[in-house]
N, C-alpha and C positions, 0 to 999 in steps of 0.2 A: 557435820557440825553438831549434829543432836548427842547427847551427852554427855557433853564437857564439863567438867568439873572443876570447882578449885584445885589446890595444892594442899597434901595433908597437914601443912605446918607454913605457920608463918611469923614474920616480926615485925615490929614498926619500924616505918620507915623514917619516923618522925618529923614526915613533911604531910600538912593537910591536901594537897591537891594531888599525892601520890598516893597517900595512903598506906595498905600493906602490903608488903613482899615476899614472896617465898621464901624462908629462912633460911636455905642452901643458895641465894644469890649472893654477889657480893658488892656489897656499896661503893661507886667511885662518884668522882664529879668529872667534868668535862675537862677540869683545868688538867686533871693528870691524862686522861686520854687522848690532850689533843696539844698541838704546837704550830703555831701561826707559821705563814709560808707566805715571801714575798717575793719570789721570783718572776721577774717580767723578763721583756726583750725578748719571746720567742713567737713573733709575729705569724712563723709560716707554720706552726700546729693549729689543730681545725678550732673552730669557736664552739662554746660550748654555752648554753641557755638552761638556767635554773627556770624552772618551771611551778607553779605549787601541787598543779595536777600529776606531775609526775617526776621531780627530782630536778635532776642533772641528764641534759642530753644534746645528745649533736644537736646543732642548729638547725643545719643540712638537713635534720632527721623532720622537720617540722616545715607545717603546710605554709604557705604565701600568708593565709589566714592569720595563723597563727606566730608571723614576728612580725613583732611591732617594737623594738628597739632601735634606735639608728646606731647605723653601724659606721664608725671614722675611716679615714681611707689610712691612719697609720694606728696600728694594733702594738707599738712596743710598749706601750704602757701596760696594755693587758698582765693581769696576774697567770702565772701558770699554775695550774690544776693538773695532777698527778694521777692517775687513776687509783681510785682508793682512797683520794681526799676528800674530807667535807666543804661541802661550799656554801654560804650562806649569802643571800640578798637582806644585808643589815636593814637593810628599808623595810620587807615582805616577811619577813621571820615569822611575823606574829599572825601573817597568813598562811605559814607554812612552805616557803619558799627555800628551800634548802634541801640538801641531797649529796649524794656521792658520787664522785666523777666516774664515768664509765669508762673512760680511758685518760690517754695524757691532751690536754688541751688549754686554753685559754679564755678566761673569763673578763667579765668588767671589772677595772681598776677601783669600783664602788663594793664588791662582793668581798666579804672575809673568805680565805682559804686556811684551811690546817690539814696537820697531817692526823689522820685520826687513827689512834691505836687501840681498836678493836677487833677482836679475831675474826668474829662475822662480818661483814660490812654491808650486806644485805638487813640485817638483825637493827646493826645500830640504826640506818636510815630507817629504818621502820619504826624503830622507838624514837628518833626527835619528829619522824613527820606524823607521828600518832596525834590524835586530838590532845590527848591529856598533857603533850610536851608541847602542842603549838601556842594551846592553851598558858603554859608556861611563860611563854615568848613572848605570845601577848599581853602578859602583867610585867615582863621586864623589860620592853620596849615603851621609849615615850618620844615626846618630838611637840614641831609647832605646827609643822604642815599634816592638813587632812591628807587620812590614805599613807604616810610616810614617817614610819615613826622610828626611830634608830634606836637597834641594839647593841649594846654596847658591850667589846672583848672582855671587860672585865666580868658586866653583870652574867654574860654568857657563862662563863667559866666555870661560874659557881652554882650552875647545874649539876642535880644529883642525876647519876646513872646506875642503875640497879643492872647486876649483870650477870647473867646466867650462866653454867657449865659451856661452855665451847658444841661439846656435843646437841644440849638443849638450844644451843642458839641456831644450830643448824637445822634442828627438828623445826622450833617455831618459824622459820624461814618459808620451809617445804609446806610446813601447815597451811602458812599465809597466802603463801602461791596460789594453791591449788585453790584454796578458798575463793579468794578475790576474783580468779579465772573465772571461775562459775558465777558467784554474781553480779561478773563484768559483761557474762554473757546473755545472761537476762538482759540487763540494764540496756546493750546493746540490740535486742530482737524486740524491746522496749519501744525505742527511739525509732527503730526504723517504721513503727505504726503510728508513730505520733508524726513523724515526717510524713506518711503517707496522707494522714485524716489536715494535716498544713495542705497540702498541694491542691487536694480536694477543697480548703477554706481561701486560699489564697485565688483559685480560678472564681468561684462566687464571687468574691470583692473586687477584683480585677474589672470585670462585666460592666458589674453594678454601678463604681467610679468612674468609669470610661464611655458605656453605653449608656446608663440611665435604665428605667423597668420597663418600657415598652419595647417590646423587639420590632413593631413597626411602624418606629418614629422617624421621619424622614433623617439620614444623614449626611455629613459636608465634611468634608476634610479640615484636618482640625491645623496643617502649615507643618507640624509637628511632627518629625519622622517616625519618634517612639511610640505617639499619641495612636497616631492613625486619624480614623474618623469617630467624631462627634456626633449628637444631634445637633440638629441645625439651629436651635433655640439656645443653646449652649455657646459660651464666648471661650474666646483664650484672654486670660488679664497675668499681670506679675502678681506675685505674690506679696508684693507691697499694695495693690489694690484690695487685696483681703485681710490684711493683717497690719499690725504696727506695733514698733519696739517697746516693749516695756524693760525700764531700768530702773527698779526700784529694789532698795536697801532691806534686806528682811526685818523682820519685827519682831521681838524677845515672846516668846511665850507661844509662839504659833509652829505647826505639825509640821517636820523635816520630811520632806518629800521624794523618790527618786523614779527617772527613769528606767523601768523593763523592758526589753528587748520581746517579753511574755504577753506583759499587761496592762504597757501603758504608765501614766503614773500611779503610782501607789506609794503606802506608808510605810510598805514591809520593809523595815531599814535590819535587816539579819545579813552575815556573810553566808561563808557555802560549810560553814561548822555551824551557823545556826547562834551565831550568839551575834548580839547587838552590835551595829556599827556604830564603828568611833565619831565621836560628830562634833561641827568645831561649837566650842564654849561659846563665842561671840557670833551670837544669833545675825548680827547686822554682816557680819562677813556673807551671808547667804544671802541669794535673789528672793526676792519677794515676786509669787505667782496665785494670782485672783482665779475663782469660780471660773470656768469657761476659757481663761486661760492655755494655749497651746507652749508647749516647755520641751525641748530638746537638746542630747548632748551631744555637743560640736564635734566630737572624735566617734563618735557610734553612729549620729541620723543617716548615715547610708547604712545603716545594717537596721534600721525602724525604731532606733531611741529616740522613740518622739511620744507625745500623748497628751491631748486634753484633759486639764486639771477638772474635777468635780468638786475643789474645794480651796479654799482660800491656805495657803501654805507657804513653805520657804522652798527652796531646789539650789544645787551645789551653786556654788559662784561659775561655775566652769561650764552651766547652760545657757543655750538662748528664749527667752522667755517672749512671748509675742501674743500680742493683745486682738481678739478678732473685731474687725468693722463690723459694722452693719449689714445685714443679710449672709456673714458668714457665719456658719455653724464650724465647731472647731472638730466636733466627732466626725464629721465628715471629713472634715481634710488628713486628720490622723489614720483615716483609714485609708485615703491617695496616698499620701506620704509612706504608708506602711508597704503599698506594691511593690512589686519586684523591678518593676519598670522606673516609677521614680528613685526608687534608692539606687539605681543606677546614674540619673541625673545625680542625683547629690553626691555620686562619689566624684563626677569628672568637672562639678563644680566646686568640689572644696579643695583646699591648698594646704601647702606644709614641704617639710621637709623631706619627710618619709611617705608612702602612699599609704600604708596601712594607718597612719597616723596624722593624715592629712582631718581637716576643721572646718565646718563649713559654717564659718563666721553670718549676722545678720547681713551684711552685706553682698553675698553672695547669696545668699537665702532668698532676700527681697528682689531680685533681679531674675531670679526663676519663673518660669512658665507653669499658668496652674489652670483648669478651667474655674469657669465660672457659670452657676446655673440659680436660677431661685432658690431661697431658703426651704420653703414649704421641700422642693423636690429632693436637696438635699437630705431633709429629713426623713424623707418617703427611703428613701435609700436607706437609711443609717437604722430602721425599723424593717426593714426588708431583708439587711443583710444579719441582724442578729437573730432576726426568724429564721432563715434558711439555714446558717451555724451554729443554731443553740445546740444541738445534738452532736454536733461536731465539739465543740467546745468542753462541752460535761463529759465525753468520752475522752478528751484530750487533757483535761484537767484530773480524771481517774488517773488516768496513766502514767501522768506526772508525779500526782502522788504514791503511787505506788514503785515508781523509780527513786524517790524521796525517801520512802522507808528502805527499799534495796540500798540505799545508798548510806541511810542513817545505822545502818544494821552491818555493813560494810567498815563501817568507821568506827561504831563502838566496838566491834570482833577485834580490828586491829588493834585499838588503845587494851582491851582487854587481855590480851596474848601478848604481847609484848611488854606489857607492867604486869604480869606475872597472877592475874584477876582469873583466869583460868588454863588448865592443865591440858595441852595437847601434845604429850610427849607422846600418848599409846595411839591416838587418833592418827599422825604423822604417820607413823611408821606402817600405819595400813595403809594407806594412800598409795594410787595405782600412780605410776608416773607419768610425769607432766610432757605428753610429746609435745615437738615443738607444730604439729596440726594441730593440736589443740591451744595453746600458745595462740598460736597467728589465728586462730577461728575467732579472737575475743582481742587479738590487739588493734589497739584504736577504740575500746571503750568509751575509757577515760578520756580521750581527742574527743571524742563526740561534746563531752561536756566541757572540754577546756575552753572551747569559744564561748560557749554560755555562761564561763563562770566567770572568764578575763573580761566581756562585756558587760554582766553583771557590777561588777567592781568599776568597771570603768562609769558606769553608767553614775 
């Protein structure tokens, strides 16, 4: 990748967010490349799931984890998808939800399909799911619902496509490949150290919530199968003994707040391009959540979307926000809540229709099993557990960010080679080829992050 250079010649393309073109490209729009496809009624070809992490792919191809669509028991309505079509989630566009069928199958009856007539089809998917076209997408997409903003066939259309030599689009193809491999596979030997320095923070706090700091504090069975044992000075109470609903309307003027699966709540309202999230105009549509405040999302708190507020804020309409009693500290419980043991309780307590998408409503919430111990000890805790992780922590938040720049360097490469911003015909054609051991030594990268980033969003 060292070396690359522009193109020796170029022209305007006469759009501001493209910019210039290689002067040997040739300008089309979408409308001439592409022709809508309505064909349903073929219920028994496989189902096929647009993805933003990675396109179009089998369903089947994908972990428990990761669907979370319900799926109908009658599929004739489903669109068919051709291998070689584009397929587009008119809702997610602007997230980058779109891609090219990998073979013949069927999609949601909500997804545009066309036949897309580009020589590469590797090439084309690579230039709409570039930044610089998602980016696109996202100023042609609008709507009323947060998270869901519809693009619409015509405005689609009249996307410009800059399009290279047939040969050149093959070169950039191979380039891309190989590139992404390699720093899929950092990103990858990445995660598996950050997973490791988690398991080692995750058994700290586990202890700490469960046991208490003394290791020989008399203990009693706590009734609780998952629990185990207790100190003896420690109760079991519901979670209504600790906590109480807040339902209040948000307030114009005050900081949009969200759920991390990372850190708790936070302000950092960015998607996974890095650019500001859409946020609804009518502040009052938002919960309103106070200082000290505990705030979780009803479709994530089994995966640890939960987190005490440090500051007086707004949080999605689609959280539960809950207010602590007296003698509860809320860091404390976000760090129970965060165990691996309780978010197994809140998964076999929340309901729905789908499991991956099951909700664990206040009602279900307050009727949960939680201990209960003095304040003062809770807090001994919550000072104990961030002494023994801070080191864990600053090393896992290095590494984070330097998966952040792999990732942000990853994604300008692509928008760059594919809008024509640098020259890698001569670099391709040295490139050793891509066996498929190396291939499989780096797939599932991008799966590492797809839960973090569908969470993310969802959060």
């Amino acid at each position: 990748m060292e070396g690359l250079k522009p193109y020796p010649a170029y022209k305007e393309s006469g759009l501001p967010w493209l910019g210039r073109v290689p002067a040997h490209w040739v300008a089309h729009c979408l409308r001439t490349l592409t022709r809508i496809r309505n064909e349903r009624n073929r219920p028994n070809l496989p189902l096929l799931s647009v993805v933003r992490e990675k396109g179009v792919i089998l369903r089947l191809s994908m972990s428990d984890e990761d669907n979370h669509n319900f799926i109908p028991d009658d599929l004739s309505n489903y669109k068919v998808a051709r291998a070689g079509n584009l397929v587009i989630n008119k809702m997610k566009a602007w997230q980058g939800s779109m891609g090219i069928a990998p073979c013949d199958g069927i999609v949601s009856p909500a997804y545009y399909v066309f036949d897309f007539g580009i020589a590469n089809r590797d090439y084309g998917q690579a230039l709409l799911r570039s930044r610089t076209y998602v980016d696109h997408f996202d100023r042609a997409s609008d709507g009323v619902r947060i998270g869901q903003w519809d693009l619409s066939i015509a405005g689609m259309r009249q996307i410009p496509i800059p399009v290279p030599p047939v040969d050149e689009q093959a070169a950039i193809v191979r380039f891309l490949d190989y590139a992404t491999h390699q720093l899929d596979k950092a990103i990858r030997a990445k995660r598996k150290i950050i997973a490791l320095l988690n398991e080692q923070k995750q058994a700290i706090i586990h202890r700490a919530v469960t046991r208490g700091l003394d290791p020989d504090v008399p203990l009693k069975d706590s009734g609780i199968p998952w629990l185990g044992q207790i100190p003896t000075h420690w109760e079991i109470v519901r979670n209504l003994a600790l906590f109480s609903h807040r339902i209040e309307q948000g307030i114009s003027g005050m900081p949009v707040l969200q759920v991390s699966l990372r850190s708790g709540i936070t302000q950092e309202n960015l998607d996974q391009f890095g650019r500001p999230k859409r946020l609804i105009a009518d502040h009052t549509r938002y919960k309103l959540v106070r200082k000290h405040d505990l705030a979780y999302n009803t479709m994530r708190m089994w995966q640890g979307a939960v987190g005490a507020s440090t500051t007086d804020g707004l949080v999605s309409p689609a959280y539960v926000v809950v207010k602590p009693r007296m003698g509860t500290e809320s860091s404390f419980y976000e760090l129970v809540f965060r165990t691996a043991a309780y978010k197994q309780q809140v998964n076999r307590h929340s309901t729905g229709i789908v499991s991956d998408r099951n909700r664990l409503y206040w009602e279900s919430f307050k009727q949960m099993p939680n201990v209960s111990l003095p304040m003062k000890e809770q807090a001994e805790i919550c000072r104990f557990i961030q002494d023994e992780t801070g080191a864990l922590n600053t090393a896992i938040t290095r590494i984070e960010r330097e998966i952040s720049l792999l990732r942000e360097y990853r994604t300008r490469l692509i928008a760059d080679v594919v809008t024509g911003k640098l020259d890698v015909r001569e670099a391709a054609a040295r490139l050793p080829e891509l066996t498929p051991e190396i291939a499989d030594e780096v797939d599932g990268a991008e799966a590492d992050e797809a839960l973090d980033d569908f969470a993310e969003e969802a959060a």
